[in-house]
Every structure is written in structure tokens, then in C-alpha cells.
VOLUM-502214 format. One record per atom (N, C-alpha, C): residue in one letter; atom name; x, y, z. Coordinates in pm, 1 decimal, always signed. Layout:
N
a	CA	X	Y	Z
...
//
This chain:
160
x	N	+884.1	-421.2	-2600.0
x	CA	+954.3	-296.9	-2576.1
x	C	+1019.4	-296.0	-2437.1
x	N	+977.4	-341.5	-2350.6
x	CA	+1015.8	-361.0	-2173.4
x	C	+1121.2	-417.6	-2163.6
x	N	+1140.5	-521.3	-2298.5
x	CA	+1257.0	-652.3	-2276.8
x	C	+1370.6	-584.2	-2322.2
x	N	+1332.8	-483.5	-2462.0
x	CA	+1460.9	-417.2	-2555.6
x	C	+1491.9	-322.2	-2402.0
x	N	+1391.4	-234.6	-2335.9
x	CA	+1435.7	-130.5	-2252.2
x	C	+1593.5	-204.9	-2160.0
x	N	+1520.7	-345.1	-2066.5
x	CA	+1539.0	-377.7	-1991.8
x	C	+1728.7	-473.9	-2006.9
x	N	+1718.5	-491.5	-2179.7
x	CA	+1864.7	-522.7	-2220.1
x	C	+1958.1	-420.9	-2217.9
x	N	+1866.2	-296.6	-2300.6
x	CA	+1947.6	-193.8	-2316.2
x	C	+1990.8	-145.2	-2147.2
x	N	+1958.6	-155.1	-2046.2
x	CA	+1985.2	-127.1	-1904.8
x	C	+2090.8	-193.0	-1852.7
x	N	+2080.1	-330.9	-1881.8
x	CA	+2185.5	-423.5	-1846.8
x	C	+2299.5	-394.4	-1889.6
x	N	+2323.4	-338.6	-2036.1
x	CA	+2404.9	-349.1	-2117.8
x	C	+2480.7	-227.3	-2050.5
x	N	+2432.5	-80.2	-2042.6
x	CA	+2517.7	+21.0	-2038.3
x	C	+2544.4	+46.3	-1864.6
x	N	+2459.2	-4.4	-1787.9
x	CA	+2484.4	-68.8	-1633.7
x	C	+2565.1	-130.4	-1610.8
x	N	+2600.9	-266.3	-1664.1
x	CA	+2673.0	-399.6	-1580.5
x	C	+2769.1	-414.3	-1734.7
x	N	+2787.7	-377.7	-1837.1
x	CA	+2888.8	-372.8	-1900.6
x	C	+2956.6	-267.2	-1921.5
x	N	+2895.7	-129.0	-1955.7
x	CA	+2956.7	-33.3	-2029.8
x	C	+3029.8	+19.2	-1968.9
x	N	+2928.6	+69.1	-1868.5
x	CA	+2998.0	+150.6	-1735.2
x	C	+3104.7	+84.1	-1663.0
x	N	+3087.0	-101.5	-1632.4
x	CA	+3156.5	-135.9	-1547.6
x	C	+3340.4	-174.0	-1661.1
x	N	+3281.9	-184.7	-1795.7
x	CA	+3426.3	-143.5	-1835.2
x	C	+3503.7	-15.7	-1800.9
x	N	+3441.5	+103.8	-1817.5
x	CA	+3465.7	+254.9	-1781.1
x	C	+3521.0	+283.5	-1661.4
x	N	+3469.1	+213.4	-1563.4
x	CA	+3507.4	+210.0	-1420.8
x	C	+3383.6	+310.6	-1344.9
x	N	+3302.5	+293.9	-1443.9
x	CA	+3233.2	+377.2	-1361.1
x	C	+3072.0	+344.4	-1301.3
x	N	+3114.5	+171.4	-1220.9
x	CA	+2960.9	+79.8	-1198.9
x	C	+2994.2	+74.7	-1037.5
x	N	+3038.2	+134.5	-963.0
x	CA	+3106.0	+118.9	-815.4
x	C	+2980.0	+55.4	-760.9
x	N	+2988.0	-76.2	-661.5
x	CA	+2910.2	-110.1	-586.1
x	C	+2862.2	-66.5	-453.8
x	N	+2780.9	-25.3	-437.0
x	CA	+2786.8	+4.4	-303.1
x	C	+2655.0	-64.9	-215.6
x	N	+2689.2	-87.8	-108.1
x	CA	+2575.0	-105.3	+44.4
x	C	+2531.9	-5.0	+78.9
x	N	+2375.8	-9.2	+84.8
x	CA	+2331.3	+62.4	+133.4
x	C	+2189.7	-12.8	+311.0
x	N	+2222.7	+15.4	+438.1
x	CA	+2140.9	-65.9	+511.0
x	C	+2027.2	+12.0	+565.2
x	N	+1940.4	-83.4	+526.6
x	CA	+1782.9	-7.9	+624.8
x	C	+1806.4	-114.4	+740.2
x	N	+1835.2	-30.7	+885.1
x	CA	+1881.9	-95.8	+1012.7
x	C	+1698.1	-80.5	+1052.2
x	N	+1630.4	-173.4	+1074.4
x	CA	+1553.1	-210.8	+1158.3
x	C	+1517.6	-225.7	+1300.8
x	N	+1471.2	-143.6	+1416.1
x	CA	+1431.6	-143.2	+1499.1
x	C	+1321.7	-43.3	+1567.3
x	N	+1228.5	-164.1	+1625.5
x	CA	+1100.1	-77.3	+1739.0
x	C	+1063.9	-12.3	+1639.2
x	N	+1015.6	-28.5	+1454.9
x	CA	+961.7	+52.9	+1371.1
x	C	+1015.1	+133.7	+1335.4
x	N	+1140.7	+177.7	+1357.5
x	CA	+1225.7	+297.9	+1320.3
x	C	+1350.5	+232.6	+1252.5
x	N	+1421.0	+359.3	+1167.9
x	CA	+1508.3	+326.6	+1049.5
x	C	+1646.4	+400.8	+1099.4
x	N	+1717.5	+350.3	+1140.4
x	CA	+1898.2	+420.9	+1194.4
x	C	+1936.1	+522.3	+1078.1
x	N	+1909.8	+657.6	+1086.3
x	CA	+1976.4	+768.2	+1031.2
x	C	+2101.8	+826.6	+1063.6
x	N	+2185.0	+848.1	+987.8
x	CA	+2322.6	+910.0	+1039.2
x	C	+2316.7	+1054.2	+933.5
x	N	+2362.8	+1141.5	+951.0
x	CA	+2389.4	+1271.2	+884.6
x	C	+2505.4	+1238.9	+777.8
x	N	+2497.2	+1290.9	+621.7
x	CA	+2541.6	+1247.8	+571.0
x	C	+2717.1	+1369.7	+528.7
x	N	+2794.9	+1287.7	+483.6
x	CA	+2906.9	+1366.4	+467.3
x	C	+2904.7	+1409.9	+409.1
x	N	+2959.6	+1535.0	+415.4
x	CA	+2962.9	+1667.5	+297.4
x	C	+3042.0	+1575.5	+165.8
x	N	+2953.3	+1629.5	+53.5
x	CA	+3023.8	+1565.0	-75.5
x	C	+2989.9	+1644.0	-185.8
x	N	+3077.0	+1753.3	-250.4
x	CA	+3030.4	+1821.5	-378.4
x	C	+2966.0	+1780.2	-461.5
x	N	+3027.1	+1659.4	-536.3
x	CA	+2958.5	+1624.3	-644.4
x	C	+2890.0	+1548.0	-633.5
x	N	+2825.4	+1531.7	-534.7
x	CA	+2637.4	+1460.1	-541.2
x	C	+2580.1	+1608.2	-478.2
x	N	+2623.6	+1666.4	-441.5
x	CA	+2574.1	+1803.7	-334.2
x	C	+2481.9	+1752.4	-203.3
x	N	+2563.7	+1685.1	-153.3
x	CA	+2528.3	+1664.9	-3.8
x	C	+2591.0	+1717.1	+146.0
x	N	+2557.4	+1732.6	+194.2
x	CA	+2602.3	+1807.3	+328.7
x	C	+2586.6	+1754.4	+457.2
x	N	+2586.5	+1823.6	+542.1
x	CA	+2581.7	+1752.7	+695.3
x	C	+2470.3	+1780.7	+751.5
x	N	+2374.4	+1826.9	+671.5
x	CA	+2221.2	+1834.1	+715.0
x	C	+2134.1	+1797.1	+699.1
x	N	+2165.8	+1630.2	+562.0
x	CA	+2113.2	+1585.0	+505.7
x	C	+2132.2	+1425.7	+579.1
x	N	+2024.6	+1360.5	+559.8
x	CA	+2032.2	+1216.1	+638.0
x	C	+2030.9	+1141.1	+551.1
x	N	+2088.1	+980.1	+588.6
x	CA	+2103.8	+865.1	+481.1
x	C	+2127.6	+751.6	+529.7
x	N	+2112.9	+615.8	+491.2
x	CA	+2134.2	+514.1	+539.7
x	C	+2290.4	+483.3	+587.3
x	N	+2296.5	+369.1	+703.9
x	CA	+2469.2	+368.2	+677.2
x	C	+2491.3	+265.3	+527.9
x	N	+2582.6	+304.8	+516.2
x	CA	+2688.8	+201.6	+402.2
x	C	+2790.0	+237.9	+361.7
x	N	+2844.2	+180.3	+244.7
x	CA	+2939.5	+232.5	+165.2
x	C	+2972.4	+155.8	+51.7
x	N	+3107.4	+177.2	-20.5
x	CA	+3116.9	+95.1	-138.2
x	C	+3214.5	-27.8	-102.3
x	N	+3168.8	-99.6	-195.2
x	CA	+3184.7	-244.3	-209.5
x	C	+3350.4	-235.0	-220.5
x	N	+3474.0	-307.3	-132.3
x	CA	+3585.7	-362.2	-174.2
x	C	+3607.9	-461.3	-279.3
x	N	+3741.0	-462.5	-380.6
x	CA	+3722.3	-545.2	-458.8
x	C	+3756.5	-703.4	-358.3
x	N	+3646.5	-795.5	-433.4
x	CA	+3656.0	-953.3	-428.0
x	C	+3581.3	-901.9	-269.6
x	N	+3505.5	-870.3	-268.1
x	CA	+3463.6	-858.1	-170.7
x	C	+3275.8	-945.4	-190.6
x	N	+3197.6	-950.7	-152.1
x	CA	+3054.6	-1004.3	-151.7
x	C	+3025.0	-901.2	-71.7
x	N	+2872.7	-905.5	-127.2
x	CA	+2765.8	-770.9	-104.6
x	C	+2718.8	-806.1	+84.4
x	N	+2690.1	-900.6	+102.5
x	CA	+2642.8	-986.3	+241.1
x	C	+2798.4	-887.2	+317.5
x	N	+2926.3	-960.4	+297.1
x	CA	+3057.3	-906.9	+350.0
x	C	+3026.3	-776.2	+406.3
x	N	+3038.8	-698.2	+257.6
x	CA	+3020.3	-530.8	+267.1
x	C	+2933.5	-469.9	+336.7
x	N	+2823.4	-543.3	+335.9
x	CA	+2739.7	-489.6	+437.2
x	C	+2754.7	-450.8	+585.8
x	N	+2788.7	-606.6	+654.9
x	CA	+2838.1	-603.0	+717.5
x	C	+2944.7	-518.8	+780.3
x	N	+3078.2	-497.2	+715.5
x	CA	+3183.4	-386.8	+728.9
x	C	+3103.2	-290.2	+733.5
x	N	+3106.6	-255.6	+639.6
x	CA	+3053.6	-87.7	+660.1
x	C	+2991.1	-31.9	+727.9
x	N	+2870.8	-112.1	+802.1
x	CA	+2766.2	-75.7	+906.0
x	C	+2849.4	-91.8	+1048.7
x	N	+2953.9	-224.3	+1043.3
x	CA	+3037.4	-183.4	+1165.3
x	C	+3136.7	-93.3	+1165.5
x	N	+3178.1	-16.6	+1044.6
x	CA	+3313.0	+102.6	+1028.6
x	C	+3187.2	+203.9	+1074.6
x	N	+3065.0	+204.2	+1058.8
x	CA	+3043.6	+369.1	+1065.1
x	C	+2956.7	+332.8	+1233.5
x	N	+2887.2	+257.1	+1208.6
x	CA	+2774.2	+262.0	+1376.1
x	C	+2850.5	+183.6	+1475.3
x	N	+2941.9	+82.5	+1449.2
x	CA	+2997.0	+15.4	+1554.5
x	C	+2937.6	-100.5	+1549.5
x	N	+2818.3	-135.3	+1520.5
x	CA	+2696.0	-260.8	+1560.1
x	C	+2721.1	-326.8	+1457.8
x	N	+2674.0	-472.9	+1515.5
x	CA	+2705.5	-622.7	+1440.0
x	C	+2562.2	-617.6	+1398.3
x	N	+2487.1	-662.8	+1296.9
x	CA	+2382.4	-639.4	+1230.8
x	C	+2350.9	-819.9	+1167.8
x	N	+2189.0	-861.0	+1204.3
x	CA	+2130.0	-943.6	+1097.0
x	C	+2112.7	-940.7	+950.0
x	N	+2137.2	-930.6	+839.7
x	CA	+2085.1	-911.3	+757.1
x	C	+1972.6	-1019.8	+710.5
x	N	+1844.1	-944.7	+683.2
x	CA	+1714.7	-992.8	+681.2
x	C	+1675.9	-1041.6	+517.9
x	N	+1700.7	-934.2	+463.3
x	CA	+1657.5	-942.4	+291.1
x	C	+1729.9	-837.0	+187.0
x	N	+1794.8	-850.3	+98.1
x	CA	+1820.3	-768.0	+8.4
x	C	+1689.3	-692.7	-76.1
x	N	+1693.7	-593.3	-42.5
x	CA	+1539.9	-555.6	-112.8
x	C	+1566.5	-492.8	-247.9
x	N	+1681.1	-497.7	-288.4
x	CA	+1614.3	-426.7	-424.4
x	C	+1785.1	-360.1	-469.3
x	N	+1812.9	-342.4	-622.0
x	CA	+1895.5	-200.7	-647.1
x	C	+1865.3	-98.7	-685.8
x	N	+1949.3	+51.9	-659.9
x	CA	+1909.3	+167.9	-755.0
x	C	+2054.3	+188.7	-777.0
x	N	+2006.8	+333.5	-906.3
x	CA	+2148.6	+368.0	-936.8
x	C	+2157.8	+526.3	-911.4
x	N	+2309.6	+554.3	-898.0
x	CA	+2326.4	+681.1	-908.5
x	C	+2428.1	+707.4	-978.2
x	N	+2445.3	+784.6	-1091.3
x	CA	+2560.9	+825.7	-1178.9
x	C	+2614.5	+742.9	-1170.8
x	N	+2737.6	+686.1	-1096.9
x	CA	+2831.6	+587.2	-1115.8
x	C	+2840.9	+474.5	-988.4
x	N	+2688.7	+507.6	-947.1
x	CA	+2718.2	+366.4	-827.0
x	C	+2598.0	+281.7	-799.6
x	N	+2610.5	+188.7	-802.9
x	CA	+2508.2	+63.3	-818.4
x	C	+2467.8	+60.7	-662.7
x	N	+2313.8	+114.2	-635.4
x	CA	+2339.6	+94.7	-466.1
x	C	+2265.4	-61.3	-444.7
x	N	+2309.5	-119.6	-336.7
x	CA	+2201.0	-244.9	-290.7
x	C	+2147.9	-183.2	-171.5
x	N	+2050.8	-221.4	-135.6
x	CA	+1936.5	-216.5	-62.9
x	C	+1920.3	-284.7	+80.1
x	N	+1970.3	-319.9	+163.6
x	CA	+1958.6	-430.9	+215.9
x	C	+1862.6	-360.5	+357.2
x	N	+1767.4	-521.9	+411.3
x	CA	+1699.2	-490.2	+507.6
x	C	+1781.9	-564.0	+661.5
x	N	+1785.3	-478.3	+759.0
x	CA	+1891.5	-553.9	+862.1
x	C	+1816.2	-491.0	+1017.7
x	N	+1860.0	-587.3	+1089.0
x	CA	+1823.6	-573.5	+1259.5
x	C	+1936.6	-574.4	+1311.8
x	N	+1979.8	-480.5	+1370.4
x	CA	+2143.0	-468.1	+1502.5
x	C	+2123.2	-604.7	+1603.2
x	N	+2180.2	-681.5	+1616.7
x	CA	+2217.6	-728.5	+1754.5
x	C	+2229.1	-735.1	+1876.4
x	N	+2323.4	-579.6	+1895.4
x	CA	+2343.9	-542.1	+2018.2
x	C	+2316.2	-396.4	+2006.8
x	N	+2212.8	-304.4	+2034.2
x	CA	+2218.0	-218.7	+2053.9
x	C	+2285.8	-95.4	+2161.0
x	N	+2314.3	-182.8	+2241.2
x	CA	+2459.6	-87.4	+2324.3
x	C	+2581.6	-91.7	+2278.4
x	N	+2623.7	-139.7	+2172.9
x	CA	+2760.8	-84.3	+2025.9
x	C	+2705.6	+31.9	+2014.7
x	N	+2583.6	+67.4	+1942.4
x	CA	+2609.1	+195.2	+1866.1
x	C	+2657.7	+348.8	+1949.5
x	N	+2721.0	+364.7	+1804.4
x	CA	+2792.4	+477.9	+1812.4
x	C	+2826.8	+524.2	+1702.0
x	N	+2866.0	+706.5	+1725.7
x	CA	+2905.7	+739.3	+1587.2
x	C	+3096.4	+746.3	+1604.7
x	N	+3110.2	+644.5	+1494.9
x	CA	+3238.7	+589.4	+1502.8
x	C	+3367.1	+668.8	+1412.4
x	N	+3300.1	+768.6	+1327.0
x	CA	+3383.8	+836.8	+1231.2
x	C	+3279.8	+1024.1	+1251.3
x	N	+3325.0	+1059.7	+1357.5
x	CA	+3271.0	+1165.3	+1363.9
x	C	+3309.9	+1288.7	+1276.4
x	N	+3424.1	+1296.5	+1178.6
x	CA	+3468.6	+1335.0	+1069.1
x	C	+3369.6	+1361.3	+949.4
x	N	+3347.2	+1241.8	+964.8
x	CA	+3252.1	+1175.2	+845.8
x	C	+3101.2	+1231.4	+875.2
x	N	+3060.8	+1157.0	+988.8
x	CA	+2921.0	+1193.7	+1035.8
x	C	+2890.3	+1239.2	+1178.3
x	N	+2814.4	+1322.1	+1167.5
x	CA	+2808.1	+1394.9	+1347.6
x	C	+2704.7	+1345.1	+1454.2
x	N	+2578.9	+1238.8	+1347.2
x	CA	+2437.9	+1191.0	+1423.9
x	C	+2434.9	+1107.8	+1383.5
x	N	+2389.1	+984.3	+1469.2
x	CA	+2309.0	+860.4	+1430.7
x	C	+2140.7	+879.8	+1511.3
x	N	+2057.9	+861.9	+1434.3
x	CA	+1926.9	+814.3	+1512.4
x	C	+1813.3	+737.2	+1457.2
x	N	+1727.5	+692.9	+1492.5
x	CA	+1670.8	+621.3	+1531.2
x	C	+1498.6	+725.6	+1435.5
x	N	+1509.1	+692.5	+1383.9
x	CA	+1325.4	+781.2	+1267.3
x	C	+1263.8	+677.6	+1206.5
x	N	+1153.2	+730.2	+1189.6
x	CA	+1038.1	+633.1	+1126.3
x	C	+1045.0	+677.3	+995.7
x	N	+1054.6	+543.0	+887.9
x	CA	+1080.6	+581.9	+750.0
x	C	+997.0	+646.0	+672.2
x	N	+894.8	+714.0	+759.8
x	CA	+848.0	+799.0	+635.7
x	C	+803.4	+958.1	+715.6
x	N	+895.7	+944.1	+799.9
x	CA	+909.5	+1098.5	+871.6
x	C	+965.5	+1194.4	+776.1
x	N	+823.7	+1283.6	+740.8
x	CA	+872.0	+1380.5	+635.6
x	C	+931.2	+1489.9	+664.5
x	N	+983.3	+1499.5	+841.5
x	CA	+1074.6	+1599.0	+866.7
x	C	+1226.5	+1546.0	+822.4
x	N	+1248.8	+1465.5	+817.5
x	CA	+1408.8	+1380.9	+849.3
x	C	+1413.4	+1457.2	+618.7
x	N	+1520.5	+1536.0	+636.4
x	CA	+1607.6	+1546.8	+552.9
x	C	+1676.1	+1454.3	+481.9
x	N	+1636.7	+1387.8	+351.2
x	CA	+1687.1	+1276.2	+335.7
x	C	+1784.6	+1298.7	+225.6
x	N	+1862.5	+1276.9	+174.5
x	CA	+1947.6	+1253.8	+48.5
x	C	+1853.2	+1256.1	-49.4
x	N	+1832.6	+1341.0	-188.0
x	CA	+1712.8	+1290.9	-298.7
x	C	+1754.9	+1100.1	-358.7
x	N	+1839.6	+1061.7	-346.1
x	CA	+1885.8	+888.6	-358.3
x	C	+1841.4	+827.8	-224.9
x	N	+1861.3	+849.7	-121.9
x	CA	+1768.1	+803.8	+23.3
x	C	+1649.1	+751.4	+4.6
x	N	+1612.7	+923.7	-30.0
x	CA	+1424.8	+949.3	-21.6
x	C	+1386.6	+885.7	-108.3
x	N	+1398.2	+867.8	-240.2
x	CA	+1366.1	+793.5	-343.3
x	C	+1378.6	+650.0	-306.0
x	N	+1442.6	+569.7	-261.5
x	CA	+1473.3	+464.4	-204.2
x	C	+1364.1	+392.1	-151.0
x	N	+1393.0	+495.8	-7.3
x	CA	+1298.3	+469.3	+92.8
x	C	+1152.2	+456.0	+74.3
x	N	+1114.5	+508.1	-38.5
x	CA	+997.8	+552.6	-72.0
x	C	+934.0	+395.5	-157.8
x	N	+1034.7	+428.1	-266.7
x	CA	+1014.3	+238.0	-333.3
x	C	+1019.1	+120.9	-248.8
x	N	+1093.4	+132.5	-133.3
x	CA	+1093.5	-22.6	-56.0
x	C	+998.1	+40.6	+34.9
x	N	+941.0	+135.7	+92.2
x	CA	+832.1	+123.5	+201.8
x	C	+778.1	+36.4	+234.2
x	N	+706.0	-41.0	+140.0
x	CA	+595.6	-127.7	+147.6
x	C	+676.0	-254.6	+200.9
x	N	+789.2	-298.0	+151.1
x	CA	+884.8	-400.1	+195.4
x	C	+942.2	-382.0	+338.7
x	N	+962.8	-239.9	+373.8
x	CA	+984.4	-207.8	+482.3
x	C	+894.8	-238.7	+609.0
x	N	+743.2	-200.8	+562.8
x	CA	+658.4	-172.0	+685.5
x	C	+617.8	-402.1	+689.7
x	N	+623.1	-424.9	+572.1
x	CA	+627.3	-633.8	+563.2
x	C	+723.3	-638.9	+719.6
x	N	+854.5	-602.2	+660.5
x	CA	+949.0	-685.9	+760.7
x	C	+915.2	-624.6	+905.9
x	N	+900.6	-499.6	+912.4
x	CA	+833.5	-445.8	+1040.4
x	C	+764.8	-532.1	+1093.9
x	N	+660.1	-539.4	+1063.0
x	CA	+503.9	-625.8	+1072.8
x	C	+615.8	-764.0	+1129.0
x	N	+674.4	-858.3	+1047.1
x	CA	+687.8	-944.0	+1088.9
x	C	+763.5	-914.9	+1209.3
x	N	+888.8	-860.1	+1216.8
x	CA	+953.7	-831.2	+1354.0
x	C	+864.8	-829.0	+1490.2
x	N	+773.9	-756.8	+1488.4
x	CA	+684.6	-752.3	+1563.3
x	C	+612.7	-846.5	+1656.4
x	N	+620.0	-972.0	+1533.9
x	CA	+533.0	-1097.3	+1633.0
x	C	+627.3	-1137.2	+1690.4
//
């Protein structure tokens, strides 16, 4: 039954939808540092109902012919400014029409950051991923919540 579930997923995921146009890729980065997770305030958007009081990873969606490693990259330098390691892809989720990736990453240079599209977003900071004050996106929080355990691994290792 797991295998029929797990075809039937593939099928209306990575075919149906992506005939429809409606499988958009997107990056999503857990920025790594000193135990804490880079939050930016997220942009007002009706139809997910998000606002500017709500927090979220940086990213965005995937360009075509583009690679997920690429996108990452971009996007974390269009919105924070910072050149970023990427450590591990941890995982996908979905939302209505967008395939998020997961990725685990360490900044470089931490005197880049900045908030680079203040339009877009008004805060970047610096929270511990399971600060149950930080306002998260319900796609964030859910996220964050499934990779924890992957999260607090790469922590741990950073550390030594």
C-alpha cells in the first residue's frame, strides 16, 4: 500500500502538476550559524495568507535550466547579500503548487548581510530553530519541525 501511495505521489507531483504548470521549484535555505537559523520577515502574499509579521527561510523559485545547488545560491545572495556553503540538501515539501527543497547552508562572510530588498522584507535575524516565539509561516514551521533533528546533527558537527 506505501508503494501504490508513494507512485500515486510521484505521478500527480512530478507529472501531472508539472504538465499543468503547476510543480514550481523552489529553494528554500536553513542558513546555519553559532546554533541559530537566519530569519527574514516574510512578504505580504494573499494567496498563501502571509504577511510581514510572519518569518521564513530565505529563498525563492527555481529559474528555468537552472540547478537547485545554482538557485540556492542566487536567491540567498538576491535577498541577504551573503555568499553561502551549502552543507546538505535535507529533504522536500510541498505547497499547492511549489515543490520546496530544503537545503542546509553556513554564510561565509558574515559582514555581507543585509536586507537587500527592503520592499520585499523589512528583518533579517539570527533565532534558534525552535524558538516558539519567532512567527513562522505554517510551511516554515512544519519544515523546521521535520528537519530539526537534521538540523541540531549539522549544528553538533559545526561545532567541533
Amino acid at each position: 500500500m506505501c508503494m501504490l501511495g508513494s507512485l500515486k505521489d510521484f505521478f500527480y507531483w512530478e507529472i501531472y502538476n508539472r504538465l499543468k504548470g503547476n510543480n514550481q521549484d523552489v529553494v528554500c535555505a536553513i542558513i546555519i550559524n553559532d546554533n541559530k537559523i537566519l530569519a527574514q520577515t516574510a512578504q505580504k502574499n494573499n494567496l498563501i495568507h502571509t504577511d510581514d509579521t510572519q518569518f521564513v527561510v530565505p529563498g525563492g523559485k527555481v529559474e528555468v535550466g537552472e540547478t537547485l545547488n545554482a538557485a540556492v545560491h542566487r536567491e540567498i545572495k538576491e535577498e541577504t547579500n551573503l555568499n553561502i556553503d551549502v552543507i546538505q540538501k535535507l529533504g522536500a515539501t510541498r505547497n499547492n503548487k511549489y515543490k520546496l527543497h530544503w537545503f542546509a547552508c553556513t554564510p561565509t562572510d558574515l559582514s555581507l548581510l543585509e536586507v537587500v530588498e527592503p520592499q520585499k522584507q523589512k528583518e533579517l535575524k539570527w533565532v534558534l530553530p525552535n524558538d516558539s516565539s519567532i512567527n513562522w509561516t505554517p510551511k516554515n514551521y512544519e519544515a523546521l519541525q521535520k528537519f530539526l533533528p537534521q538540523i541540531k546533527k549539522i549544528q553538533n558537527q559545526l561545532d567541533k
